[in-house]
C-alpha positions as CSV (number, residue, x, y, z in Angstrom):
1,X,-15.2,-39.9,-2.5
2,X,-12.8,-40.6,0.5
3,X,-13.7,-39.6,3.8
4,X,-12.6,-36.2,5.5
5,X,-10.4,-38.5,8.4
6,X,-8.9,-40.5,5.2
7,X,-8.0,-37.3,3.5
8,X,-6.1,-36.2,6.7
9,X,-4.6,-38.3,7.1
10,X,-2.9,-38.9,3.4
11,X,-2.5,-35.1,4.1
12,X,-0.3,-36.1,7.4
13,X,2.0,-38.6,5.3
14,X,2.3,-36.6,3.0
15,X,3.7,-34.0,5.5
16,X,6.3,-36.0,6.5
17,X,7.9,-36.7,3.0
18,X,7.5,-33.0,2.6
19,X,9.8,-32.4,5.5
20,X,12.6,-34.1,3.7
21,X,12.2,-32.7,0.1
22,X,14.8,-30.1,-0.8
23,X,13.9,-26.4,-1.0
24,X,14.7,-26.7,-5.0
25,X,12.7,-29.5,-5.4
26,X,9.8,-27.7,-4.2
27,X,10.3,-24.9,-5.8
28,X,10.5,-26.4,-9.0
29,X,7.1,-28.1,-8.3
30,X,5.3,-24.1,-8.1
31,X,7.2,-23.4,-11.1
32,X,5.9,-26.3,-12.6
33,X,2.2,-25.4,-11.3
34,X,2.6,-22.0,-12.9
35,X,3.1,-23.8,-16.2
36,X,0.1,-26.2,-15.9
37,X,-2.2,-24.0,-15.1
38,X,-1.2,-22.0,-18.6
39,X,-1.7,-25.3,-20.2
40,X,-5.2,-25.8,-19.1
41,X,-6.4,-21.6,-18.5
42,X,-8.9,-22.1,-21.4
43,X,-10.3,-24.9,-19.0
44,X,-10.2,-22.5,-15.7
45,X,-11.7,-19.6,-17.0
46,X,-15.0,-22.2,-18.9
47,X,-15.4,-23.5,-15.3
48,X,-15.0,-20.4,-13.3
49,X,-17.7,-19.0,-16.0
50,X,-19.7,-22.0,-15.0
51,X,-19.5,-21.3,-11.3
52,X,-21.0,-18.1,-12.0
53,X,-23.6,-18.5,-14.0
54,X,-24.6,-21.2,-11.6
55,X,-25.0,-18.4,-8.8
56,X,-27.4,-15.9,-9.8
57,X,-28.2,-12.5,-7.6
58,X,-24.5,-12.5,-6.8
59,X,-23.6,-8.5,-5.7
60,X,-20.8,-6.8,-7.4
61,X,-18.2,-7.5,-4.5
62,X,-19.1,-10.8,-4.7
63,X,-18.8,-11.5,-8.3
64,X,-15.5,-9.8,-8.1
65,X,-13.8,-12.2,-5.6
66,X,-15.5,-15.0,-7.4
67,X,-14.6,-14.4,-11.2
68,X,-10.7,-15.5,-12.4
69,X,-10.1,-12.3,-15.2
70,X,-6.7,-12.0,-17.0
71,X,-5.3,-9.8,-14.8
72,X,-6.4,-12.3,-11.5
73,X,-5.4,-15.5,-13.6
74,X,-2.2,-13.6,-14.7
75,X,-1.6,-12.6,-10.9
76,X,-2.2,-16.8,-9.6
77,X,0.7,-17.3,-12.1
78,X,3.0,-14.7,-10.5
79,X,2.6,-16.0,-7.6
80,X,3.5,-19.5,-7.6
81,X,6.6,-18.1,-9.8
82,X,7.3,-15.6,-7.2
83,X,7.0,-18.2,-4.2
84,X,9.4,-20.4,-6.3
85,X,12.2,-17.5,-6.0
86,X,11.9,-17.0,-3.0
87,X,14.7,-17.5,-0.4
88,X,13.7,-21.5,1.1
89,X,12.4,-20.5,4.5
90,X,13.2,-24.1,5.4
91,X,16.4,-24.6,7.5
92,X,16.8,-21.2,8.2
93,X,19.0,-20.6,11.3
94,X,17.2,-18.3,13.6
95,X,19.5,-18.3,16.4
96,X,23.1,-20.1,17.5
97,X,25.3,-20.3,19.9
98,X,28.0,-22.5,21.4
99,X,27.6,-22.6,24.9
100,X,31.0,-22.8,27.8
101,X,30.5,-26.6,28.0
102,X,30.9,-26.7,24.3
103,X,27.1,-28.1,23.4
104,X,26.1,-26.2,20.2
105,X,22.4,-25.1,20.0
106,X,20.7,-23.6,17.9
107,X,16.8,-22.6,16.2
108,X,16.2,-23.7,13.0
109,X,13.0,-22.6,11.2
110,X,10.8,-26.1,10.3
111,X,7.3,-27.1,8.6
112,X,4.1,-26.6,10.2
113,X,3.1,-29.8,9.1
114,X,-0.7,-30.1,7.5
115,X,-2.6,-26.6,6.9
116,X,-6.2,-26.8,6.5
117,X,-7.9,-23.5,4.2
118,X,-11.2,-22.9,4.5
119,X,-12.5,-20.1,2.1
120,X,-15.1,-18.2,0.3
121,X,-15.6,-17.2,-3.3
122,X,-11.9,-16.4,-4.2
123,X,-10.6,-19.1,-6.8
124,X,-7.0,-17.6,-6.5
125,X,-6.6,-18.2,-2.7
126,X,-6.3,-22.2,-4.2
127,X,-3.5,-21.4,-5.9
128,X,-2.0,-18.9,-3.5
129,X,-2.4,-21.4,-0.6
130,X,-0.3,-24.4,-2.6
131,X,2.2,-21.5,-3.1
132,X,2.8,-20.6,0.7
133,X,2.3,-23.9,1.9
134,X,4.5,-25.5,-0.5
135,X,7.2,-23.2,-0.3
136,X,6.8,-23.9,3.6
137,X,7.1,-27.4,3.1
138,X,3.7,-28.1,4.1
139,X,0.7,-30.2,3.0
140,X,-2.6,-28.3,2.4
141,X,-6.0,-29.3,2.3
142,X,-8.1,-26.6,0.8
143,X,-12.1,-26.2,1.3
144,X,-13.5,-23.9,-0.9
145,X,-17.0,-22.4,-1.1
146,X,-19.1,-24.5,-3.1
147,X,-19.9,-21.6,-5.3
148,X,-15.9,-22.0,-7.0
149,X,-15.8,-25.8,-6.8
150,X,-15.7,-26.1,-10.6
151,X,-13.0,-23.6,-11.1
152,X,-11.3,-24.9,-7.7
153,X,-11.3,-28.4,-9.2
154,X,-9.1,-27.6,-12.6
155,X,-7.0,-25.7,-10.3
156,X,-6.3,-28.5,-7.6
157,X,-6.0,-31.5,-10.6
158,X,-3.3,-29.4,-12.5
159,X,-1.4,-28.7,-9.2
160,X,-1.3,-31.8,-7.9
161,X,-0.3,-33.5,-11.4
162,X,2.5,-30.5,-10.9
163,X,3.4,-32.0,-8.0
164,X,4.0,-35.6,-8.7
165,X,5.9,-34.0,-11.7
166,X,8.3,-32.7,-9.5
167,X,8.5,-36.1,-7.2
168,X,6.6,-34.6,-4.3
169,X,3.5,-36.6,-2.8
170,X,0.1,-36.6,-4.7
171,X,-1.4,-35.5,-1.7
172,X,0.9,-32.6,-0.8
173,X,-2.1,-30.5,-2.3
174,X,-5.8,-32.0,-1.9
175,X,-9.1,-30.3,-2.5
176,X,-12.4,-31.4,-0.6
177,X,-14.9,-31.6,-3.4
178,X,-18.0,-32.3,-1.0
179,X,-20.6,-29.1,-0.8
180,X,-22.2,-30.6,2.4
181,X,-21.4,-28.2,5.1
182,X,-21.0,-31.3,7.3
183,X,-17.8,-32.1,5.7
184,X,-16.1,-28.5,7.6
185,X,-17.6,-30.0,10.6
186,X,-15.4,-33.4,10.4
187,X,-12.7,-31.5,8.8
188,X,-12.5,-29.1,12.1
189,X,-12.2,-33.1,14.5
190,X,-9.1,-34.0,12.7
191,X,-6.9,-32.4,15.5
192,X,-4.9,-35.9,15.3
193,X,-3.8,-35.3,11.6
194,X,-4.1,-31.1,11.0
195,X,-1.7,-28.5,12.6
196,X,-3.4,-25.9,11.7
197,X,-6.7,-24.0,10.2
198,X,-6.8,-20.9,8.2
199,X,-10.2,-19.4,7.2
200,X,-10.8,-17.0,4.7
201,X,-14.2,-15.2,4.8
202,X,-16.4,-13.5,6.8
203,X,-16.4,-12.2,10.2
204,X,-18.9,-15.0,11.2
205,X,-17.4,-18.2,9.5
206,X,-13.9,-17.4,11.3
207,X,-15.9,-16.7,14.1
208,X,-17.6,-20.4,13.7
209,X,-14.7,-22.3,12.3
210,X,-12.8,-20.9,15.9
211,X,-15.4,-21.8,18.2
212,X,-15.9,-25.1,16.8
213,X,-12.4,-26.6,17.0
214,X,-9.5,-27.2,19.3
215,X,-7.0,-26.9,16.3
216,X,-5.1,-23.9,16.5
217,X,-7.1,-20.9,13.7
218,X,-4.9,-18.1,12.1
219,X,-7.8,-15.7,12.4
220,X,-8.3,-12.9,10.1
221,X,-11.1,-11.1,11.2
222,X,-12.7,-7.2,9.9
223,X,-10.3,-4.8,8.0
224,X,-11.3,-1.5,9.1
225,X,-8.3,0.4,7.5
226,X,-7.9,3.9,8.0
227,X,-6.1,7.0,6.9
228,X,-5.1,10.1,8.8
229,X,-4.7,13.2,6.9
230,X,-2.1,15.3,9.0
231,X,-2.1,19.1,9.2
232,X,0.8,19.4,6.9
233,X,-0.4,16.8,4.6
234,X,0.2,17.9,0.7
235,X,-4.0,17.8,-0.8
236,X,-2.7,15.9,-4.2
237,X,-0.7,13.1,-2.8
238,X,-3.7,12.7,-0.2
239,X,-6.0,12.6,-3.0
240,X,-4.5,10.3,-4.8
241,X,-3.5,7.7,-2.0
242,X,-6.7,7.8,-0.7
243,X,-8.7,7.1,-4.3
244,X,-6.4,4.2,-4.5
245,X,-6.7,2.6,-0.7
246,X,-10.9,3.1,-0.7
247,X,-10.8,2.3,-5.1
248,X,-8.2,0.2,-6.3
249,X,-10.4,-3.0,-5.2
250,X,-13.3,-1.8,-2.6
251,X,-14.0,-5.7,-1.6
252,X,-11.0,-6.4,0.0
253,X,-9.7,-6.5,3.7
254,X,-7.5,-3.4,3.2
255,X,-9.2,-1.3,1.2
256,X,-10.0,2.3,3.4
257,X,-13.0,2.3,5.4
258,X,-12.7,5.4,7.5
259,X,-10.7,8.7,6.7
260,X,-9.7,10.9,9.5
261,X,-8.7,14.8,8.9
262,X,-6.9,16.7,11.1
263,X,-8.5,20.0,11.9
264,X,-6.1,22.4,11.1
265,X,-6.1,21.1,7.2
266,X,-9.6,20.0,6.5
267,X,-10.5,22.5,5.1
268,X,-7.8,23.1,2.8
269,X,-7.0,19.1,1.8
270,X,-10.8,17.6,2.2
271,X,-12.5,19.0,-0.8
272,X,-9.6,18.2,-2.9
273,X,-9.9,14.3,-1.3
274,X,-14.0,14.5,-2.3
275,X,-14.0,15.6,-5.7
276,X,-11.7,12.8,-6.2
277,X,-13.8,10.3,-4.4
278,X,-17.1,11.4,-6.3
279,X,-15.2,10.9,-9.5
280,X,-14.9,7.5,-9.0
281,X,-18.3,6.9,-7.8
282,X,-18.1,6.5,-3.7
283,X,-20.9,7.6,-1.2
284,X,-19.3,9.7,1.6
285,X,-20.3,9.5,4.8
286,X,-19.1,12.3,7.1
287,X,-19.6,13.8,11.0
288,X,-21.0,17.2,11.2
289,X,-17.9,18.7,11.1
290,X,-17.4,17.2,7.6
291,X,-20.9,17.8,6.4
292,X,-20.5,21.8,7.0
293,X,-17.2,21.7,4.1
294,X,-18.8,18.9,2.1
295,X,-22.6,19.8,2.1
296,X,-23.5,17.1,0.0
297,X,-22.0,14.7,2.1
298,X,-24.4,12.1,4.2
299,X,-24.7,12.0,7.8
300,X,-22.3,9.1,9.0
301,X,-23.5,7.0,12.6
302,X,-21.8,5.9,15.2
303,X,-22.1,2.5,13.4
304,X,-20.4,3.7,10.2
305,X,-17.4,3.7,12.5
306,X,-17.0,0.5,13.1
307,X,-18.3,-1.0,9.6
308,X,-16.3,-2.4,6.9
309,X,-18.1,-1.7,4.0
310,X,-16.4,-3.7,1.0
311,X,-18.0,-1.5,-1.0
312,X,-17.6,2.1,-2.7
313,X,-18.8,3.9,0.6
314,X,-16.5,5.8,2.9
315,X,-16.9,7.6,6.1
316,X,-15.1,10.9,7.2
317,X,-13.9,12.0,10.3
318,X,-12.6,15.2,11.4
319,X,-10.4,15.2,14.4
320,X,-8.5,17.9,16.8
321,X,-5.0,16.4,16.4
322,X,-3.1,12.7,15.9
323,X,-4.0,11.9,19.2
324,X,-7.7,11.6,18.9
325,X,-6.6,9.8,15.6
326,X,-5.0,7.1,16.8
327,X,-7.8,7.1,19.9
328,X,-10.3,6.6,17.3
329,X,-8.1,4.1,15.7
330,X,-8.0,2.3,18.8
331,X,-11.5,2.3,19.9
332,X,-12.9,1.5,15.7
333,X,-10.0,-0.6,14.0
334,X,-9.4,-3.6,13.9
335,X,-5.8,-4.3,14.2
336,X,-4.9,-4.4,10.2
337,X,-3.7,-1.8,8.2
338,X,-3.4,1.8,9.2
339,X,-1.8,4.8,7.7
340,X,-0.4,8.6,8.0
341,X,-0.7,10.8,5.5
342,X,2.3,13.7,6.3
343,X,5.9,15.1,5.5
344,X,7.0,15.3,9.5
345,X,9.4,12.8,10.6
346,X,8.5,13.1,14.1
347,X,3.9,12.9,13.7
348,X,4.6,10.1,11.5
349,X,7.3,7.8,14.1
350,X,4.4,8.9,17.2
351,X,2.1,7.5,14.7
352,X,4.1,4.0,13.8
353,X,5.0,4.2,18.3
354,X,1.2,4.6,18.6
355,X,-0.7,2.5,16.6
356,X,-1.4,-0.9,17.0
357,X,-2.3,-2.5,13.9
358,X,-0.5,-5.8,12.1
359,X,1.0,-3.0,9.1
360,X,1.4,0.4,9.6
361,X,2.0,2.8,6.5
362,X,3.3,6.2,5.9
363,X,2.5,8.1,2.9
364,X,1.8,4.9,1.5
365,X,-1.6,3.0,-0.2
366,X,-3.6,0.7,2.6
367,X,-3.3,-1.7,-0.4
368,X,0.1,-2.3,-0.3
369,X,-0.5,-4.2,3.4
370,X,-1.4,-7.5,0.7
371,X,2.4,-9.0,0.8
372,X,3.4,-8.9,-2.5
373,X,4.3,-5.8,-2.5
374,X,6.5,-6.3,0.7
375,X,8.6,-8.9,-0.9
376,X,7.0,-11.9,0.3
377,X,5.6,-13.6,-2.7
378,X,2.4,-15.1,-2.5
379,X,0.3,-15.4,0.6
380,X,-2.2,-16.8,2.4
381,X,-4.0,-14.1,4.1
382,X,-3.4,-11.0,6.4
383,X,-3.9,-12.2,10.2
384,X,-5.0,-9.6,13.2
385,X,-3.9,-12.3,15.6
386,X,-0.8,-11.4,17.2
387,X,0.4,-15.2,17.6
388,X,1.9,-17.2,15.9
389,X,2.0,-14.7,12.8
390,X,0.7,-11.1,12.5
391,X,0.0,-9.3,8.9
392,X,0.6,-10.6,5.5
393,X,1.0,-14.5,6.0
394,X,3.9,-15.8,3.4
395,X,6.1,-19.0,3.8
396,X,7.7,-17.3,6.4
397,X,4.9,-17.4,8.8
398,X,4.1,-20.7,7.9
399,X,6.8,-22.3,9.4
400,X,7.3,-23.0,13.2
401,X,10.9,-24.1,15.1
402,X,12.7,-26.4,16.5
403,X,15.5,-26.3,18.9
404,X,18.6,-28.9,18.0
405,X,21.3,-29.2,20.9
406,X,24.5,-31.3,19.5
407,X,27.0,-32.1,22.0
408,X,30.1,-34.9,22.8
409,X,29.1,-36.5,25.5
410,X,28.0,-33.2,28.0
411,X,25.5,-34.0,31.3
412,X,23.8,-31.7,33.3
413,X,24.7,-30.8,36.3
């Protein structure tokens, strides 16, 4: 097994071809990807039912972000294809102009260079990763959790025989097979040869992988989505949009944690919102206010506020107006995806002025915050950063700039 500095370094190489490759070239490799891994899913879905039977007392949540199902296997597929089509992001004039002494500059959008993933559990952030980074023009050296390393490994052998297929570099796409947590250690050194790091996982590993290396992170830390429920705020479309942001997956970063009800309609819309919650098996936790409509609803803490559950359990707020909802906002969330809930133009544009989260939604699903469904193919996660990229991270965000200045012979002054 090569070392972690070795692999970096094939990585960095490997970068630098990339840099050259055409945009069709590269996207004919994820296309290609997509087709391999159909050849071998028989061999995906025995190792990924390896993995877990190999981890035993996993929670629901967990075995959910672990286990590859047809509609998860089906979705990695999508997305390569979906990267493929996508407009090439490298080239891409930003900016131009030709200045009075006649020199032309302009920005041109450019590689990263080598992106390291570190991740838990979720086999399809392998194949989303190649897709991003490829369609970035980027190598990427992924570091799963050791509890995927069989499914991880059919994954990363068919891309990277996808790759050569296409005449990019082996090592474009390279998988550290090691389960020694000192190989994320050496990995996080490699400053010389990796651009930079995104983890995928808990609050404390991004909090560890950040503290631990002078690489630049793309951090992604708690998604503590919320909803407010404005006083004019039709009961059946707020049931239904918030059953699908707390239920359509509960262990993902923007699922709902925390709904907030304005005063003036709780009444009317909340018992309408609970029946539809209990229906699909979620554990309300409410203020007092909440717990005199819904009187089987527990008391929520001050913690509950600030928690992101991941699971079927969601806590209720009642609140005077929008302004102690986006107050609370401010004080609980955590900069990812937050949404309005009315059919007034002007609460929700103080609501989109007012809130500062990385996606901001009206009348619209927190689950819709992923990417896909705002046009940008597959990605790599949704950062709360603010630099370099905030929200979904697609190819787009993956890419830096570079100024180019061509003149005929001007000097400075």
């Amino acid at each position: 097994m090569i070392s972690v500095q070795e692999l970096s370094q094939r990585a960095k190489i490997a970068a630098g071809i990339l840099k050259t490759v055409s945009g069709q070239r590269r996207a004919d490799a994820l296309n290609r990807m997509a087709g391999k891994l159909l050849e071998c899913k028989d061999a995906v879905f025995a190792a990924n039912a390896e993995d877990i039977a190999a981890a035993p007392g996993l929670t629901d949540a967990f075995r959910k972000r672990l286990q590859i199902t047809e509609k998860v296997f089906k979705y990695m597929l999508n997305r390569l294809q979906e990267a493929a089509a996508l407009p090439d992001p490298v080239g891409e004039l930003l900016e131009g102009r030709t200045m009075p002494s006649g020199l032309q500059v302009k920005r041109i959008a450019v590689p990263i260079g080598v992106i390291a993933m570190i991740y838990e559990a979720r086999p399809n952030v392998t194949t989303d990763a190649a897709a991003v980074a490829i369609k970035s023009g980027n190598a990427v050296i992924l570091k799963g959790g050791s509890e995927s390393l069989r499914t991880n490994k059919v994954l990363a052998d068919a891309m990277r025989a996808a790759a050569v297929e296409a005449g990019l570099p082996e090592d474009t796409v390279q998988l550290i097979e090691s389960t020694d947590h000192a190989v994320v250690g050496e990995l996080l050194k490699q400053e010389k040869f990796i651009d930079l790091i995104i983890p995928r996982g808990g609050k404390g590993l991004i909090k560890a992988i950040s503290e631990g290396t002078r690489i630049p992170v793309l951090k992604h830390y708690d998604g503590i989505c919320h909803q407010y429920i404005a006083p004019d705020a039709d009961a059946n479309m707020a049931a239904s949009l918030i059953v699908n942001s707390k239920c359509q997956r509960v262990e993902v970063c923007n699922a709902l944690e925390t709904l907030l009800v304005d005063t003036a309609c709780a009444e009317r819309v909340l018992p309408v919102v609970a029946e539809a919650l209990r229906g699909k098996g979620v554990e309300l936790r409410g203020c007092a206010q909440t717990q005199k409509i819904l009187q089987d609803c527990l008391a929520a803490t001050e913690d509950d506020w600030d928690t992101e559950y991941l699971s079927a359990t969601l806590s209720i707020k009642i609140v005077q107006n929008i302004d102690e909802a986006m107050a609370h906002i401010a004080a609980h969330g955590s900069g990812h995806t937050d949404g309005i809930i009315t059919s007034s133009l002007a609460l929700s544009e103080r609501f989109i002025a007012g809130v500062d989260s990385a996606s901001v939604l009206v009348n619209a699903s927190t689950r819709l915050s992923g990417g896909g469904d705002y046009g940008m193919g597959a990605v790599v996660g949704i950062s709360t950063d603010k630099l370099h990229a905030r929200g979904p991270v697609g190819p787009r965000e993956l890419c830096s700039y570079k100024w180019v200045a061509i003149g005929s012979g001007q000097l400075r002054d």
